[in-house]
Structures are given as structure tokens and as C-alpha cells.
SEFIVO-948767 format. One record per residue: residue in one letter; x, y, z of N, C-alpha, C in turn. Coordinates in steps of 0.1 Angstrom, whole numbers, plus 5000, padded with zeros to 4 digits. Example, Ala and Ser with C-alpha at 12.3 -4.5 7.8 and 13.67 -1.06 7.14 Angstrom:
<recs>
A513249435078512349555078513249675078/S512849785071513749895071512950005079/
</recs>
This chain:
<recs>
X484735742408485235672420484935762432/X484135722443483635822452485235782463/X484535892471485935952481486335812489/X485835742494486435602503487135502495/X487035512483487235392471488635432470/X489035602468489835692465491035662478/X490535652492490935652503492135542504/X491035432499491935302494492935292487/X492835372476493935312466494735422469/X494735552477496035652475496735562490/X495435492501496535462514497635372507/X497135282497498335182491499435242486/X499235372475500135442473500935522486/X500535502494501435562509502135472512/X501335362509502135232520503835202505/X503335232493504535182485505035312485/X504835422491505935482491506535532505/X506135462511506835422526508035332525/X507535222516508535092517509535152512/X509735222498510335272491511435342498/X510635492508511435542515512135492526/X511635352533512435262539513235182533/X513535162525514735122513515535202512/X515335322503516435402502517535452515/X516535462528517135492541518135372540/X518235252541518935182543520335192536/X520435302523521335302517521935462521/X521135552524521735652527522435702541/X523435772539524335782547523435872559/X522735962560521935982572520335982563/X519535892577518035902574517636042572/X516336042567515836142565514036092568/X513436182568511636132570511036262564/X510336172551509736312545508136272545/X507536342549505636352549505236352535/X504236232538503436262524502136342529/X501836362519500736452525499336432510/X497936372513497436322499496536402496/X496636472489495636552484493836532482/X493036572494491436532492491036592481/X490236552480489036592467487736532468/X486836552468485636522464485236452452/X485036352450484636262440483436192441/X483336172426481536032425480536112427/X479436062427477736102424477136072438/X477036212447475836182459474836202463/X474236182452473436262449472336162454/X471036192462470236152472470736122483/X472436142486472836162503472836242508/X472736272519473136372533474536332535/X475036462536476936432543476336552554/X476536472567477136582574478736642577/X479036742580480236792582480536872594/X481336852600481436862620483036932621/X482937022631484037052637484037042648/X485137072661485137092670486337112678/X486037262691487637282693488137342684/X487537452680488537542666489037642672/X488737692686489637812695490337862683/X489537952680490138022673490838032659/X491037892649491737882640490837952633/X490538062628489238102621489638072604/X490738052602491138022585490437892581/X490537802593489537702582488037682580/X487337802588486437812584485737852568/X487037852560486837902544486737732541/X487737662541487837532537486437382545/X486037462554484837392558483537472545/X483237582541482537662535482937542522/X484037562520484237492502484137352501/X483937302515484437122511482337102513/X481837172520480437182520480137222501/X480137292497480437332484480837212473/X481837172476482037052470480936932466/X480636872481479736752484478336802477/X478036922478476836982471476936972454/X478137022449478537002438478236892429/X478636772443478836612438477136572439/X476136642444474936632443473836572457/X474836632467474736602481473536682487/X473336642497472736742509473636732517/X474136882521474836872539474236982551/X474936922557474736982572475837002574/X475637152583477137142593476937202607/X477837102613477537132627478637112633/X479037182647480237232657479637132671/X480837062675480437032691481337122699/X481437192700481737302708483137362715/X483237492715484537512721485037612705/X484237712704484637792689484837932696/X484638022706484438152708485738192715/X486638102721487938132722489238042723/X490638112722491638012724492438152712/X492138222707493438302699492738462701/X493138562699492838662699491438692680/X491638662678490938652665489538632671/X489038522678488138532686487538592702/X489038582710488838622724488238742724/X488938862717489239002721487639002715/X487338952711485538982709484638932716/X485338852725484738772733483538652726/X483738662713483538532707482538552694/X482138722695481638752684481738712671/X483138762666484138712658483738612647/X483538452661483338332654481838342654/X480838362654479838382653479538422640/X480138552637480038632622480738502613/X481338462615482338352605481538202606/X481038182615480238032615478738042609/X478338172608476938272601477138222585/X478638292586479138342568479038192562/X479738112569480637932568478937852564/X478037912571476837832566476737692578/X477137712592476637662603475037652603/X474337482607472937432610473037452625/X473737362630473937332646474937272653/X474637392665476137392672475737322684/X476637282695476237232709477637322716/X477537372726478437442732479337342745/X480837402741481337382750482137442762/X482937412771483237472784483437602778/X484437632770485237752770484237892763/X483037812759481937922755481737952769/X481937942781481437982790482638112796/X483638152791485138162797484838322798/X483738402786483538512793482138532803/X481638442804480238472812479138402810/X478438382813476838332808476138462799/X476338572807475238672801476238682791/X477638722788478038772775477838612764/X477838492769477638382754476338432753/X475038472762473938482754473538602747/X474538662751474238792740474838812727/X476438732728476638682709475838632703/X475038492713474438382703473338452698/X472838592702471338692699472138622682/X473238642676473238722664473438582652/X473538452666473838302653472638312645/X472838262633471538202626471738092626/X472637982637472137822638471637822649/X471337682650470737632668471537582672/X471537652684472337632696471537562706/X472037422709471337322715472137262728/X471637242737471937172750471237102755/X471136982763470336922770470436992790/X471436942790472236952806472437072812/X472637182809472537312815471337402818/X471037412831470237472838470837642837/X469937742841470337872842469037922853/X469237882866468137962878467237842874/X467537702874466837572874466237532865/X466137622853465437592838466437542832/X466037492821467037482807467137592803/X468637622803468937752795468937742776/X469137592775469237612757467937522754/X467537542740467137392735467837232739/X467037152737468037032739468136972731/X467037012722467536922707466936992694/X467036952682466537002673466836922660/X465436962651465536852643465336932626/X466536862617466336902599466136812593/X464536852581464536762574465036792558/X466136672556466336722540465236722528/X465536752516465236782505464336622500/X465336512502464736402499463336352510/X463936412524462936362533463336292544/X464336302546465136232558464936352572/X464336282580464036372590465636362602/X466736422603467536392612467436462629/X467436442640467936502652468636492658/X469336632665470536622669470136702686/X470736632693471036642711472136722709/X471836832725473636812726473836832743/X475236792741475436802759476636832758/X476836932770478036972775478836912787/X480236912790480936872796480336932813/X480236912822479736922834481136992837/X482736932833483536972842483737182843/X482537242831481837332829482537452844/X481837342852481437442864482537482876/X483437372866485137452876486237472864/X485937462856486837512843486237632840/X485237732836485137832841484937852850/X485438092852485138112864484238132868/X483738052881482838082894481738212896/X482638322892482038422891481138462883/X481538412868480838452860479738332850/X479438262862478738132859477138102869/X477338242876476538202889475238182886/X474938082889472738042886472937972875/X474037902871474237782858474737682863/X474037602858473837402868474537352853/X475237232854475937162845475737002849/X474536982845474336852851474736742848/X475436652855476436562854476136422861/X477036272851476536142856475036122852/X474236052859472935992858472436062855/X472036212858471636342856471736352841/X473036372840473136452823472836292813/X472936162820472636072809471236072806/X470336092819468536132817468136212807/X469036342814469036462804468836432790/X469836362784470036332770469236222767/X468436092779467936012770466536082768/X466336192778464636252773464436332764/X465936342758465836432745466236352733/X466436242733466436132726465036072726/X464936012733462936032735462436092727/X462336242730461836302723461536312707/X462836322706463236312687462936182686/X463436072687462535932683460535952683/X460336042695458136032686458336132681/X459236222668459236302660459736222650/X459536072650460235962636461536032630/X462536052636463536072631464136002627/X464536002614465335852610466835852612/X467435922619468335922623468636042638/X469135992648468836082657470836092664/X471536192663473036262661473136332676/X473936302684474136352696475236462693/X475536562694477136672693477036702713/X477836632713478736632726479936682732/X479836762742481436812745481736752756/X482136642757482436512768483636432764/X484636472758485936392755486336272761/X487036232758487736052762488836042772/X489036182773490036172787489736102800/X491136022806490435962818489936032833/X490736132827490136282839488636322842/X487936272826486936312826485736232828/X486236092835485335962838484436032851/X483435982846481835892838481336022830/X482036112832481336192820481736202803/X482136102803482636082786481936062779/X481936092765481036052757480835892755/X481835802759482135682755480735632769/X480835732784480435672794478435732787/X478535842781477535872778476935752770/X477335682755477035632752476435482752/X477335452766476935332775475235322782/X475135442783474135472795473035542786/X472735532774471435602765471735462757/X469935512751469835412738468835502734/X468635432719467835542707468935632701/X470035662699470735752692471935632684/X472135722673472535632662474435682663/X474335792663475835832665476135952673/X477635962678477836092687479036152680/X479136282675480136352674480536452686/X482236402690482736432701483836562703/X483536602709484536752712485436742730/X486436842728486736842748487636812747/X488336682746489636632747490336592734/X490436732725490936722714491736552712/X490936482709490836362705490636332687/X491236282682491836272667491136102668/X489736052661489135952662487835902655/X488035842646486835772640485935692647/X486135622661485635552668485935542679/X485235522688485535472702486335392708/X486835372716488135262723487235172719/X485635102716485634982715484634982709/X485035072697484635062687482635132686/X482435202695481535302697481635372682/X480035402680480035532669480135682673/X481535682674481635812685483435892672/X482535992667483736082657484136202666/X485136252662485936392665487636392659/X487536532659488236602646489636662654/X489936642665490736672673490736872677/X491436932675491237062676491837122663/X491437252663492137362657492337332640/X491237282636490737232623491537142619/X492137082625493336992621492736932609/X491636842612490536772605489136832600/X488436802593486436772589486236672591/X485036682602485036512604483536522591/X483436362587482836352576481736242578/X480336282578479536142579478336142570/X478536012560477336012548476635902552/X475335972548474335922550473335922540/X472835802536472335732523471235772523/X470535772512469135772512468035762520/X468335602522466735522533467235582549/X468635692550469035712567469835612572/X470235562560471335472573472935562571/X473635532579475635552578475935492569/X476435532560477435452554478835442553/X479335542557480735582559480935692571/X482035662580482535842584484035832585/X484335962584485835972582486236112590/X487436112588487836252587488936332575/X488536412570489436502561490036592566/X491436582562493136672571492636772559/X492836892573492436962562493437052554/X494637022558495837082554495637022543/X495236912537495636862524494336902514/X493336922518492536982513492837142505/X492637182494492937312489491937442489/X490437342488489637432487489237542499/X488737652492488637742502487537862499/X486637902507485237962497485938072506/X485538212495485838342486485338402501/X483938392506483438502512483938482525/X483938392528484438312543485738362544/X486638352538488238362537488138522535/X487738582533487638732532487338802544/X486338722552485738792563486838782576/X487338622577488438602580489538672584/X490038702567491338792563491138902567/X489538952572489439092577489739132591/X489639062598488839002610490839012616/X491238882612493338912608493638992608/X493539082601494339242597494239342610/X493039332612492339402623492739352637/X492939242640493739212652495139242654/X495739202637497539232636497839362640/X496739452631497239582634497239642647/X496739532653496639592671497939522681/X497639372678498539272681499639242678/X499939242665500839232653502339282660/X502839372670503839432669504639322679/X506139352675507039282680507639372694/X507639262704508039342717508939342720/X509539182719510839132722511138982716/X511938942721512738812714512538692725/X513038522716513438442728514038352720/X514938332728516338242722516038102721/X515138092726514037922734512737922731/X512737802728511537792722510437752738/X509637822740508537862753507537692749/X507737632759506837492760505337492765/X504737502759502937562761502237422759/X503137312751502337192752501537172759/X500637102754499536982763499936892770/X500436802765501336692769502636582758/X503436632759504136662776504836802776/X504036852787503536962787503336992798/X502637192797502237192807500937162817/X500137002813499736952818499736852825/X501636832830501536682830503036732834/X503536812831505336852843505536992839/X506437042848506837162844508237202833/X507237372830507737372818508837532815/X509337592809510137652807509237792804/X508037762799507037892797506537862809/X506037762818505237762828505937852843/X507037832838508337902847508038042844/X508238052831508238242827507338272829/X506138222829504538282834504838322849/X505138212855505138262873506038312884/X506938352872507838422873507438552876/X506538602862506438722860505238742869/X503938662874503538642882503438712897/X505138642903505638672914505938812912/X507038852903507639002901506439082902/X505139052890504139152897503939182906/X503239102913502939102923503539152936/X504639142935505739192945506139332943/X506339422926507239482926507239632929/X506139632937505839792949506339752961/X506939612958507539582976506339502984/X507539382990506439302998505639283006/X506039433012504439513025503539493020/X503339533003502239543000501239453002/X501939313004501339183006501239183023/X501539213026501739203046501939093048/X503239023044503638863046504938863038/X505838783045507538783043507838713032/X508238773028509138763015509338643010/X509638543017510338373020509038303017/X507438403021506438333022505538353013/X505738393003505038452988505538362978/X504438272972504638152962503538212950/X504138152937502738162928502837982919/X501038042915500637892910500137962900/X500037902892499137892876498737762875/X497537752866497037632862497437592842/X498137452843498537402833497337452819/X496237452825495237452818494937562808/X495437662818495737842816496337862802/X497137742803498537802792497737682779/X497937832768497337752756497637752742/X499537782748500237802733501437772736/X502337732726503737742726504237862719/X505237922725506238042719507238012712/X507237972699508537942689509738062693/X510838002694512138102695511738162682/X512338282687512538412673511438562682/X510838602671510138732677509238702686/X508638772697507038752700506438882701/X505538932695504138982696503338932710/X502739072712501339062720500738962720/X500538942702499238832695499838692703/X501338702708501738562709501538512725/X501338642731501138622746499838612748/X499038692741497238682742496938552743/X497638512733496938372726497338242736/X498338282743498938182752497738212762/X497338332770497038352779496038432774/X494938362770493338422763492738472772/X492038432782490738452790490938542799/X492038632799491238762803491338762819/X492438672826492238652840493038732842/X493238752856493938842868494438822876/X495538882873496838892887496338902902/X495738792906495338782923496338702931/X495738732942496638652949495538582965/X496138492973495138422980496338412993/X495838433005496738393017496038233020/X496638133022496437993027497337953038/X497037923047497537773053498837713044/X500137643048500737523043499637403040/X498837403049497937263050497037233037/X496737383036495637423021496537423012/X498037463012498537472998498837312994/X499537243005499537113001498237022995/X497337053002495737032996495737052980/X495837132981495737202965496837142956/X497837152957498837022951498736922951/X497836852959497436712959496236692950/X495336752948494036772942494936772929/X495236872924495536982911496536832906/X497136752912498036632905497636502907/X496136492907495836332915495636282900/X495536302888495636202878496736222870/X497836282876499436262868499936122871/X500536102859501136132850500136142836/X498836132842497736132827497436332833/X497336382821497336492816496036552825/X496236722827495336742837495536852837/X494136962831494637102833495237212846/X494437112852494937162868496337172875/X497237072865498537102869499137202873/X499637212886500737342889502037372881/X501637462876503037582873503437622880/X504537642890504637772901505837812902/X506037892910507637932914507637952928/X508837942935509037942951508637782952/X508337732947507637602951508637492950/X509037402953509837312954508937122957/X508637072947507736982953507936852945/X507836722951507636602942506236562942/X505836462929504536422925505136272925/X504436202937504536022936503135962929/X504035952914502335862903502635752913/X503235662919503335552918502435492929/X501935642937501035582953499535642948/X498335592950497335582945496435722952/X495635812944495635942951494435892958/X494035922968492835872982492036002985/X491035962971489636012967488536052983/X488636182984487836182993486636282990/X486036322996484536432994484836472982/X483536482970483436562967483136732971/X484136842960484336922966483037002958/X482337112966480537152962480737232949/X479937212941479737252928480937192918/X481137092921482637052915482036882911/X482936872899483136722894484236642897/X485036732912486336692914486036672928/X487036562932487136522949488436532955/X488136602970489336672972490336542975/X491136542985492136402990491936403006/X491536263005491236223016492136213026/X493336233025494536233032495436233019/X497036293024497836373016499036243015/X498836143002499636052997500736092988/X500336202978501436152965502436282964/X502136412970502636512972503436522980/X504636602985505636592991506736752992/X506136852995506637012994508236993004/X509036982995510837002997510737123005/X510537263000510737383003510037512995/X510137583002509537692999510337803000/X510537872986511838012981512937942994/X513637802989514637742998514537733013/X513337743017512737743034512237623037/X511937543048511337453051510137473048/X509637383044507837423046507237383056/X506337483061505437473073503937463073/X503537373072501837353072500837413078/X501637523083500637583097501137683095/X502437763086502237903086501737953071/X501438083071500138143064501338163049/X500738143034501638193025500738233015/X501338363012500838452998501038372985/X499838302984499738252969499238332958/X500338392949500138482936499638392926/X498238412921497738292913496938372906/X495838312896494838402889493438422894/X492838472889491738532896490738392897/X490938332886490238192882490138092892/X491638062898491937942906491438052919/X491638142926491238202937490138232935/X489338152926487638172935487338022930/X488337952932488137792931487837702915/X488437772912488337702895488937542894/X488737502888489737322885489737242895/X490837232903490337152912490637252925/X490937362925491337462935490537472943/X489437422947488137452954489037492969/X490037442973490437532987491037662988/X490937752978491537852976490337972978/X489337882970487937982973487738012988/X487837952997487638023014488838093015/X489538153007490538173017490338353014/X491038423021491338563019491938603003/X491338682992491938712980491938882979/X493138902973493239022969493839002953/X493039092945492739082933493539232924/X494839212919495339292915494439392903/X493739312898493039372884493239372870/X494839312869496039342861495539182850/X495139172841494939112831496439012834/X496138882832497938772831498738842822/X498238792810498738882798499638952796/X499139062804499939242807500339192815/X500839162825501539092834503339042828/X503038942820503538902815504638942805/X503539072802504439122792505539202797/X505239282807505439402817507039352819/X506839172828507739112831508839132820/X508739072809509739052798510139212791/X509639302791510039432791510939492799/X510639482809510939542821512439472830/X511839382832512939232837514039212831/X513439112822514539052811514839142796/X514639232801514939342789514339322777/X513439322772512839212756513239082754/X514239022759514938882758514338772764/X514038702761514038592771515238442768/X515738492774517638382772517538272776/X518738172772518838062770518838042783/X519938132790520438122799519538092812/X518438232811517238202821516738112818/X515838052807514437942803515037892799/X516537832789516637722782516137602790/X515637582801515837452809515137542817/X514037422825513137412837514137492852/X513537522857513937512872514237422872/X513637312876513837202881513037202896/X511937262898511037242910509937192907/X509637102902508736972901509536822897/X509636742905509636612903508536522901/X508236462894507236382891508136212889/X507636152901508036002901506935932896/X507935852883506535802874506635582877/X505935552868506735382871507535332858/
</recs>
């Protein structure tokens, strides 16, 4: 019985032991909800298929790169041909990758037996020149269509394998445009991320292409997600706007999906290995199936991969590994609902500690009053939750990967309101650019329509045409004044215009040096004594309102 036949008869066994456990609830004195969880395996004869096998968005989880090695292993077993290939976003998100600035996953996607990758934003998070000097060491292809570097193509745009039986496949790839304000500015300079009509040309002349190379099947790996933040650059808007490609595997907006809103051939595996996304392909090159495999229920796990891994682990713990201090609260790092979408009790501790840096040689050092020193962080920044109990280094790194800096920016009232208007114009839908801040006192009106104006330069974001949905209460309990000047303590990222911050970049920046991180930690040492209490973080400030409908 091959794996979809399998699929079938265990979903029935879920569904009769659902009913089951909806029965019994009825009789027990308190509910309970227990997970099933169905054990994959590899089954049946595939022998003259191609399986490809896809990840995307692994920031970091480097352990399942053993269980991608064995489930590859497997399908071969069963008498397969595979491929494996990444739509992008693998070189950071945990220290296991960052602190190598992405090496790391390179050695492990080498070991794992990676064909082709397509890169996404956060390969960009240490530089241009540092991604092209790990990728010296990949032995897959690294393919792009849409990124320029000094007005060339900096990658391949496509590339083509033929299997054993004869099936010639090619695979595109394209990256997310929003590239060029989700990394920093700085370290991106003479890299074009071409976007809309642009990047759909892009990909149909590399579609083109591989169709007069008779490819019998031609595989787009895209980092363009389904978010509505990220319209017309989606993969769904990509797929509208090309023909000649047979299917797209999707990355970006850790999106959990066998298919498109309407029914598009468009797969992705959500993040952090949650899933394998899975696509067989038959003999004559047609699809016959795709899926995804949880990989938690999966057991297998190959020797050399899991080794390199467990090395790789040790060697960080023993850096990372130590315990600093405690927290009685569990630190909200969520996505949504989260801190991309309201404020949060970590988003508080971050710019908290923020402020205190910043300030704690005294506020001359700023040459600006006291009353008029605010900090912002971007939702986007924050890339973990802190479980109550111990935390480690490893747990603040990981929250706060990339390596940014305690800066700060003097603005206008007029500019900071700007920038809150921008940074919230698609709340209550999710939005890395959300503000975290402190001193800040402010409501967000979803209910009044945000009034799109100029695009802001080198950006996929438009500033506001006038100031509708924002509404600044106060500032550290002061009126706010649009016309007097305030010290915004923020990261080095958003003060040279990162996300939608493009009005921070004109302004005056003084750049502490100080990694977030260490910042952070300094704070909770120093401050709050190792603790972080109920009393302080169990609960928000309460300085963001968001009026929703």
C-alpha cells in the first residue's frame, strides 16, 4: 500500500477516534483533548518515480535536517529518485546558525544531500558579501531570478536535473522583493530586488528558458508567501502573472499548505521543519500526488546528519548553554497574536531594556530631556518566545538573532507619528513592522482605512498620505508635540530605514555599537536582578490600543 492509500485509511482511524473521544467527553466529569499523532512511513514500490522533497524557513531548526536525510533514504529505498530542495530562509533565526552567520546550515544542507536552494530575505540579514562567501562552500545550486548586484544578476536563475530514468526537471527561483527593507540598508548596498511586473518578467524568461531545454516539468522555489502584506508580490500573485511552470514551492510567510486559496499548485511546509513538503512525480513527468509529512511523527533520522548537528549543539551550549536568570512569565515572542499585531510583555522587556541602555550614563548623553526619549523595536525583530523557568543567553540570542544595535535617531513628533502610521497600516493583519515601544502611549484605528500615499525609494512600502488610524495619547505621560524633537532609542536596522521606517533614515543617528542581545541581557542582570517578575511583565503596559471591528 503506497503512502496516500495509507493517508486514507489512518485519516479514518483519526476521525473514529475522535468520535470516540467526543463520546467519552460527554461522560467525563472534566474534558480533556488528547493528540493523536500518526506515525509516517514510507510504503509501496516507486520505483521509476521522482519524489521531490522541499523545505522552507528552517531558521535554524538544524535537527531536522537528519530526518529530511532519512525520509530521502527511505523513498530511495522504496526505489525512488529524489530531489531535495529549500525555498529559502535557512542561514538564520537560532544561534546554531546565526553565530556562524549561516555557515553552519551550509555544512548540514551539504551533509543532508541538498540539489537546490532559492534564497530568502533573511539570507540577506548578515550582508551580501558575507551570503556569498558561505555559499563559496554549498555543493547545491543556488538559484534566483530577481536579484541584481551593481545591475547584473547576482545568482543563476534557474537550473536544470535530469533523472536516472530521463525526466529532465527545472527549477526557477525568486525571492521576496520585500528583501530590500527587511534587511539592513547598509549591508545590501548595489542589491536590486526586483519586484511586480519586473520580478514576474524575471521569472517568465527563466521559464522560457527551461521550456527550449524540453523540460518535462519546470518547479518554481519561491520566497513570496501568502501574506496580505505582501500583495502583488505573492506567490499566488506570481502565479497569476507567468505561464509555462507546472508548480511553485512556497517559503516567507510560514504558511502550512498544500494549495493555494484557489486552489493554485502552490506547496509550503510552514517553518522550522514543522513539515516535508512531498511531491511525486511519475514516470512520463506528470504530479501525481503532493503532500506534506509532520515531521514530528516521522522517526527516521540519518546517522551522519544528526551527528554533525549534535556537534554543531554542543558547541553552541557550551557557549550559550548557561543560565543567567529566571522568569516567572512566560515572555510572548509570538507572531500572531503577537508581537506582530499588539503589544506584548517581551516586547515591553525588550524596550525597556532598550531605554535603560541607552540612558544609563545619564541623559546628557543624549542632549535631549528626559520626558523626550522614547524607544521602538520592530515586531519583526522579535523571533522567540521565553517559556517561564530559566533563560540562557541561547534564549535571548535566539529571540534577538541578527546582530543589531543599540541606536538611537532624533525625529520630529511629525516623523514619529509617520512612522507609527506606516509601521501599523495593515493591523490588525500581522506585520513585522509593528511597534514595540516604551514612553509611547498610542491607539491603532483598524476600523479607518490607512491612505496609501508615495511610495517610499527603494521600498515595497508606501508612506501615508495623511495621518488617519494613529492617535499618540502621550509621551513618558507628556502631551505629545509634533514639532518638538524626540530621542528615538531603536535598532540600528529601523534607523537606517528598515521595514517600513523609511522616515528614520533622514534623520540624525547615533549608534551605540552594543549588539540588542547584550543589551538585553545587561538589563535583566543589572535591573531586575536575574528575575523577570510577575509583577513587572505578567501583563502588558497597556500602551498600545488597537481598535479592531
Amino acid at each position: 500500500m503506497k503512502k496516500k492509500d495509507a493517508r486514507k485509511l489512518l485519516a479514518g482511524v483519526l476521525s473514529m477516534s475522535m468520535v470516540f473521544s467526543m463520546s467519552a467527553a460527554v461522560w467525563a466529569e472534566e474534558e480533556t483533548e488528547t493528540e493523536v499523532i500518526i506515525p509516517y512511513e514510507v510504503e509501496g514500490d516507486y520505483s521509476g518515480e521522482t519524489i521531490i522533497l522541499h523545505s522552507n524557513d528552517v531558521h535554524g531548526s538544524i535537527t531536522g535536517y537528519a530526518a529530511m536525510a532519512a525520509l530521502k533514504a527511505d523513498y530511495e529505498a522504496a526505489g525512488a529518485e529524489v530531489i531535495m530542495v529549500d525555498a529559502g530562509d535557512f542561514i538564520q533565526g537560532s544561534t546554531y546558525v546565526s553565530t556562524s552567520q549561516g555557515a553552519t546550515a551550509v555544512e548540514l544542507m551539504n551533509i543532508a544531500g541538498y540539489d537546490v536552494v532559492t534564497l530568502g530575505n533573511h539570507e540577506f540579514d548578515y550582508g551580501y558579501e558575507s551570503l556569498v562567501s558561505i555559499l563559496e562552500d554549498a555543493e547545491f545550486a543556488v538559484i534566483n531570478t530577481n536579484i541584481l548586484y551593481n545591475d547584473e544578476n547576482a545568482f543563476e536563475g534557474s537550473t536544470t536535473i535530469t533523472t536516472e530514468s530521463g525526466l529532465t526537471i527545472g527549477f526557477f527561483g525568486v525571492e521576496t522583493p520585500e528583501t530590500a527593507t527587511k534587511a539592513h540598508p547598509a549591508k545590501i548596498q548595489g542589491v536590486t530586488f526586483l519586484a511586480e511586473d519586473e520580478m514576474y518578467a524575471a521569472a517568465q524568461d527563466e521559464i522560457d528558458v527551461l521550456a527550449e531545454e524540453d523540460c518535462d516539468l519546470i518547479i518554481g522555489l519561491v520566497h513570496l508567501g501568502v501574506d496580505g502584506e505582501s500583495e502583488p508580490n505573492r506567490s499566488v500573485d506570481l502565479w497569476d502573472n507567468i505561464s509555462g511552470a507546472d508548480f511553485l514551492i512556497d517559503g516567507h510567510s510560514h504558511t502550512v499548505m498544500t494549495e493555494g486559496e484557489d486552489g493554485q499548485p502552490i506547496q509550503s511546509t510552514g517553518t522550522a521543519f514543522e513539515n516535508i513538503g512531498v511531491i511525486e512525480i511519475s514516470a512520463d513527468g506528470e504530479i501525481v500526488d503532493n503532500y506534506l509529512v509532520e515531521t514530528r511523527a516521522y522517526s527516521g533520522s540519518d546517522d551522519a546528519t544528526a551527528a554533525a548537528a549534535q556537534e554543531i549543539i554542543d558547541e553552541i551550549e557550551a557557549v550559550y548553554g548557561e543560565v543567567f536568570a529566571t522568569t516567572e512569565v512566560l515572555l510572548n515572542g509570538e507572531r500572531e497574536p503577537g508581537v506582530r499585531t499588539e503589544e506584548t510583555n517581551l516586547g515591553d522587556l525588550i524596550t525597556d531594556a532598550m531605554l535603560w541602555y541607552a540612558t544609563k550614563d545619564g541623559v546628557e548623553t543624549l542632549g535631549i530631556e528626559e520626558e523626550n526619549i522614547v524607544a521602538i523595536t520592530n515586531g519583526g525583530g522579535i523571533r522567540a518566545t521565553i517559556e517561564a523557568g530559566d533563560i540562557t543567553m541561547n534564549d535571548i540570542n535566539t529571540v534577538l538573532p541578527f546582530g543589531n544595535t543599540v541606536a538611537v535617531v532624533y525625529v520630529t513628533g511629525e516623523v514619529l507619528l509617520e512612522s507609527l502610521e506606516a509601521s501599523t497600516y495593515s493591523t490588525p493583519e500581522a506585520i513585522g513592522a509593528f511597534p514595540q515601544t516604551a514612553g509611547i502611549e498610542f491607539t491603532v484605528d483598524t476600523t479607518v482605512a490607512y491612505d496609501e500615499g508615495e511610495q517610499y525609494e527603494g521600498s515595497t512600502y508606501y508612506g501615508p498620505a495623511s495621518i488617519q488610524r494613529v492617535t499618540i495619547t502621550s509621551i513618558n505621560g507628556q502631551e505629545f508635540d509634533p514639532e518638538a524633537t524626540y530621542a528615538v532609542v531603536t535598532n540600528d536596522f529601523l534607523a537606517a530605514g528598515g521595514d517600513t521606517y523609511y522616515a528614520f533614515s533622514v534623520s540624525e543617528v547615533m549608534d551605540t555599537g552594543t549588539p540588542l542581545d547584550e543589551a538585553v541581557i545587561a538589563y535583566i542582570e543589572e535591573v531586575l536582578d536575574g528575575v523577570v517578575t510577575e509583577a513587572d511583565y505578567g501583563e502588558t503596559r497597556g500602551d498600545i490600543t488597537v481598535i479592531a471591528e
